[in-house]
N, C-alpha and C positions, 0 to 999 in steps of 0.2 A: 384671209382664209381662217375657215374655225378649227380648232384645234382639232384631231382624229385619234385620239388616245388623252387617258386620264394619268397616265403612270409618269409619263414620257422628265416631266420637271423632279418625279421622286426617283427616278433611275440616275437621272446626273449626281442627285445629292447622292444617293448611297455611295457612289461608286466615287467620287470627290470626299464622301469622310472615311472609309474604308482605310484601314492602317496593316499596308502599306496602301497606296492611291490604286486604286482599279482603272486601268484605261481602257478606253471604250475598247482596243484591241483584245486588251487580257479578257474582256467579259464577253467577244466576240467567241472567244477558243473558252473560257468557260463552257459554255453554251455548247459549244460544240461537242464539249467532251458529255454534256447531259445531252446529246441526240438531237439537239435544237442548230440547224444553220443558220445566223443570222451574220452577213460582214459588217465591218467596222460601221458602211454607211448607213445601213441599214438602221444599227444600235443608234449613229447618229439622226437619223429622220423620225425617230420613237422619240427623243430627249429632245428637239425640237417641234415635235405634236403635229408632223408631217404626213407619220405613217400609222396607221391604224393597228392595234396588237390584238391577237387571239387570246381566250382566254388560256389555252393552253400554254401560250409564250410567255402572259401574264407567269405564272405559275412557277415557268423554268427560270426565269428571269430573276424572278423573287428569290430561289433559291439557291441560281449561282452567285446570288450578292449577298444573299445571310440574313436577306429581309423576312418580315410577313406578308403575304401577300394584303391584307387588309392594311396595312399601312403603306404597302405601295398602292395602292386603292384611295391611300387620302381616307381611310376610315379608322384608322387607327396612329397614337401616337408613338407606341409600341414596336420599335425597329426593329430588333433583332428577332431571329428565331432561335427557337429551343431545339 
């Protein structure tokens, strides 16, 4: 099956170097508290390129991990946000 998201392999890295380690749970109630439902399987069917993301998810996703969105895009090298 082909992959149905592009972020899904840079969501696991962020949240794996993340100090202290972000589990898919913690990013699940991240999420939550930014207005985005998403449960733990869910997070995990994105980071497996199972499930397909909006771009607004894109966006919340990015920012409860402290990413940029363009580098969770695979377009930039550039992790953090300002």
């Amino acid at each position: 099956m082909a992959r149905r998201n592009v972020i899904g392999e840079r969501v696991r890295l962020a949240r794996e170097r993340a100090k202290p380690r972000i589990t898919q749970v913690d990013l699940a109630a991240r999420l939550q508290i930014k207005g985005l439902r998403l449960e733990r399987v869910a997070i995990s069917k994105i980071e497996t390129g199972y499930r397909e993301v909006t771009d607004v998810e894109a966006i919340v996703i990015a920012k409860a991990l402290g990413v940029t969105i363009s580098w969770l895009l695979g377009e930039s090298e550039e992790i953090k946000s300002k």
